[in-house]
N, C-alpha and C positions, 0 to 999 in steps of 0.2 A: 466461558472459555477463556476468561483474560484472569483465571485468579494467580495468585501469588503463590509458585511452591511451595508443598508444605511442612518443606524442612526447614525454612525461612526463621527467623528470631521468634519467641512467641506470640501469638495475635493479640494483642490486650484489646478491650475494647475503649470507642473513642472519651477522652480524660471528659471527667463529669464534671472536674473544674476549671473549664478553660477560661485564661486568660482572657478581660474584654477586648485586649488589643488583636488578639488570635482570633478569637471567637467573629470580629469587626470585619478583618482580614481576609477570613473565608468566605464571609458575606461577600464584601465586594470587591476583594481584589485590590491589587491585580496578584498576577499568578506570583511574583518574584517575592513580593510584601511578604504572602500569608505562608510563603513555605520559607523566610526568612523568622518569623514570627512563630512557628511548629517548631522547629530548631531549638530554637530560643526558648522555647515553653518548657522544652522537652529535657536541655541544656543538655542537649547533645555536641564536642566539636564535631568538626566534618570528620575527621578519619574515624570518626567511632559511625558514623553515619555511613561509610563508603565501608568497613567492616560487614555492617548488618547488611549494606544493600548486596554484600557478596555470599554471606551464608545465603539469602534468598535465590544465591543464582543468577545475578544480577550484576554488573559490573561497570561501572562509573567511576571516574577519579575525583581526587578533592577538586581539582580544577577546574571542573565541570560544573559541579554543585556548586562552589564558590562563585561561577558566573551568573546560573539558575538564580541563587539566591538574590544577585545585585543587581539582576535585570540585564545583565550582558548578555547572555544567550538564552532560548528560549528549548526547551525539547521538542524534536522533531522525530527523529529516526525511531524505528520502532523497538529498538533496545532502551533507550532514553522514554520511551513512555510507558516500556512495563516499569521500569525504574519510578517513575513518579505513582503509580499504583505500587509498588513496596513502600515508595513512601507513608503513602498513605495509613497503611497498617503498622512502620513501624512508630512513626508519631501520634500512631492512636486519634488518626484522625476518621471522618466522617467518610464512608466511602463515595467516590465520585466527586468529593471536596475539589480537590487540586486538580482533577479531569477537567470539572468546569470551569474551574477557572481558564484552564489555556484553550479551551472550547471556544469560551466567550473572546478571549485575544485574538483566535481566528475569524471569529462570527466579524469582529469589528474593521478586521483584515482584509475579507471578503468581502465587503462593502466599497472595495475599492480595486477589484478585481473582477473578470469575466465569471458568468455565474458559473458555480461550479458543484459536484459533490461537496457537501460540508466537512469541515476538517472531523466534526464526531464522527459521521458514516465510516472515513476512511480509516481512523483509528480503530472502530470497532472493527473493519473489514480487515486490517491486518492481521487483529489476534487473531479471530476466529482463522484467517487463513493459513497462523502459526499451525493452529491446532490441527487443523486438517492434515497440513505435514507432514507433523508429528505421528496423525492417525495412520499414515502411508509409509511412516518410517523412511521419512525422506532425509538425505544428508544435507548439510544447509545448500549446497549449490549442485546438488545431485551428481560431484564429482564431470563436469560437464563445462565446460565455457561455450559459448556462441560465437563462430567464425561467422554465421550472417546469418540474419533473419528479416523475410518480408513479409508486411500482414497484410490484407488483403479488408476492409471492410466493406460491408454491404448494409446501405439504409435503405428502406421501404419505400412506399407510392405513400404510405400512413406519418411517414417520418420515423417509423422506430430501428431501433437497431434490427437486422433480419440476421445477420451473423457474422462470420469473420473465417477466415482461409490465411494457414500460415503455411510458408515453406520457409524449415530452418535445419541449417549448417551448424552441427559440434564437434565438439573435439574432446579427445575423452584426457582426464588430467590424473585417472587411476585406473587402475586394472579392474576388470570385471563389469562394466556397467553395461546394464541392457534394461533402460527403461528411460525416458522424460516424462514431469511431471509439469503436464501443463493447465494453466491457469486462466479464469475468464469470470471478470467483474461486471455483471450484467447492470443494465440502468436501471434507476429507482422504481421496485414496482414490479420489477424481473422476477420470473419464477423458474428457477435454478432446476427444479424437479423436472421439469418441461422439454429444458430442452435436449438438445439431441448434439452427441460430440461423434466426431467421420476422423477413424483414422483412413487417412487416402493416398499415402505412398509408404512402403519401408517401414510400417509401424504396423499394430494393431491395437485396439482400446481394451485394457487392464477393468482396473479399480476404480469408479465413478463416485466421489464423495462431494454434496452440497450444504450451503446452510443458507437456507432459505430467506432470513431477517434482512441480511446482507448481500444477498446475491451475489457470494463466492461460489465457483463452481473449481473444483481440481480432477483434472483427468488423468488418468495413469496409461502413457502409451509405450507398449511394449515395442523392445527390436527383436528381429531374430536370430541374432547372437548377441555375446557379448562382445564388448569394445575391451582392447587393450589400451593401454597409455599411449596418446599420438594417435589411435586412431578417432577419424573422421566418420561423422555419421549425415546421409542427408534426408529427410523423412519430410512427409504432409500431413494436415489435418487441418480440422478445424470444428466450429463451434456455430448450430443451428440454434437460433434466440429467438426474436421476434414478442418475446411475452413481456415486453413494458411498453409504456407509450414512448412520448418525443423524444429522443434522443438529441442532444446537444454539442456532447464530446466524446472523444475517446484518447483515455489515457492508456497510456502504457510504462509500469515502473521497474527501475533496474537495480536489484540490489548489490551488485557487482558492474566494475569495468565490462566491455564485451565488445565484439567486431562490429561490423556494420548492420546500421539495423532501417529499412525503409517501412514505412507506411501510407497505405493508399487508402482513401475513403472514397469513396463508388456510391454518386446518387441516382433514384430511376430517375429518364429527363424528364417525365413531366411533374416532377418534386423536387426545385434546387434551391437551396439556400440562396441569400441576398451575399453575403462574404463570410469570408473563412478564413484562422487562420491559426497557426503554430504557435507554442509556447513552449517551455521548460522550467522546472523545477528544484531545486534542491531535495526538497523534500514536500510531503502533503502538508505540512505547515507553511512552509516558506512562501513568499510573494513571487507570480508566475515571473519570468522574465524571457527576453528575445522574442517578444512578441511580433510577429511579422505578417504580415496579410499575401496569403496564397490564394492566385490565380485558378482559375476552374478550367480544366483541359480535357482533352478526350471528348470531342464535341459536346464541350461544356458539361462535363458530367463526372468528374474526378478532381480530387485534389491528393497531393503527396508532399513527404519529405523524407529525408535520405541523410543520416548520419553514419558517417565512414569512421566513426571507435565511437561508441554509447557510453557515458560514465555514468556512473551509480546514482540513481535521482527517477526524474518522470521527463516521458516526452508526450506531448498530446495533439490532437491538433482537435479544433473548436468550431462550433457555425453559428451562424444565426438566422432562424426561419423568416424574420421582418423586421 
């Protein structure tokens, strides 16, 4: 589900005489060397490289690449990492080469951060969750922004996720929309086919597409009209899970600006975590930060936070059982 359009430059396959310094490079890294090093191999400049990566569909500036290359920035966002799989194929390199490599900068990343989803899980969980989209003929922000959204979660007597209850406020930014497409990343181990999605106010549930590997789940929940430009929709649902074991976190990422967004995590009392607490993100690569320790409320049985305008990244909040 993550390949490279196929109108993209031709495929070659990977050069049968690579350079030892290349060859070296993808061995071990790091990610900036060996895609400095393929360039180089390849004697490609950059605008002839930001050309090819735009017939693939793909769209990156030199100034980008030129940082990639020097180790000044690193890809993150999930445009920037189909972009390093075009790479891939247009340097004729090895597939999964240059994936691993920024795999392994994360793996060493995480070593010094709250544990979390691996930076590979989430990369494979976004293409696949392109593709699902795509299956749904979704427009990138379904014409829709969020005036407020609260979630609602719910962890077990067992520790595991049991499910999640959202009530959310949009606002329509085109004529004609009469549907959200909502989304739910079960914990490692989750089985997607299982569970069970409630439309519960102003909606009803459409089109149910999963992929099992990853435990993306997309729902398709219908209104009953359409929305004009300016208008406001308010609807309920949510998502019945239960099928991983421990649960630890739960993120939630925003690929657009949006209004207010709270989050609640709801434990049974006689299963509460030792502390908890909130992070942010730039991105699924980036280093957590604002890390902050939330207090347990509701006769010790909840924890929340509450951001008044969400900007584009991850927010999550964290526990720990001991």
């Amino acid at each position: 589900m993550r390949n490279v359009t196929p109108h993209a430059t031709p495929h070659p396959t990977p050069l049968d005489d690579t350079p030892a310094d290349l060859a070296t490079a993808l061995r071990t890294g790091p990610f900036h060397v060996a895609l400095r090093a393929a360039i180089a191999a390849r004697r490609l400049p950059l605008q002839r490289v930001r050309h090819h990566l735009a017939r693939a569909g793909v769209h990156v500036g030199v100034t980008s690449l030129s940082y990639w290359q020097q180790g000044a920035r690193r890809p993150q966002r999930a445009e920037s990492l189909r972009a390093v799989r075009a790479l891939e194929e247009i340097l004729r390199l090895p597939d999964e080469s240059l994936i691993r490599l920024l795999a392994q900068a994360e793996e060493r990343i995480n070593a010094e951060r709250p544990a979390a989803r691996s930076y590979r899980s989430l990369v494979e969980a976004s293409d696949v969750l392109q593709s699902l989209l795509a299956d749904l003929e979704s427009p990138l922000d379904g014409g829709l922004h969020t005036v407020g959204h609260h979630e609602r979660i719910r962890i077990g007597a067992h520790r595991e996720l049991l499910g999640r209850d959202s009530q959310h406020v949009v606002r329509a930014h085109t004529d004609g929309i009469d549907r959200y497409l909502a989304i739910h990343h079960g914990d490692p181990g989750c089985a997607p086919e299982r569970m069970e999605v409630r439309a519960l106010e102003n909606c009803r549930t459409g089109r149910v597409r999963w992929h099992h590997d990853t435990g993306v789940l997309v729902a398709e929940l219908l209104f009953d009209a359409r929305l004009r430009t300016g208008d406001t929709h308010l609807f309920c649902y949510g998502f019945e899970d239960g099928t991983a074991g421990v649960s630890a976190e739960y993120v939630r990422g925003f690929s657009f600006a949006g209004g207010q967004y709270a989050l609640q995590v709801r434990f049974t009392e006689d299963t509460l975590p030792v502390r908890c607490h909130r992070f942010t993100q730039r991105s699924a690569a980036a280093p957590r930060l604002g890390l902050r320790e939330l207090t347990l409320s509701g006769s010790h049985r909840s924890v929340h936070l509450v951001e008044p305008q969400v900007r584009a990244g991850i927010i999550g909040i964290g526990w720990d059982w001991e």
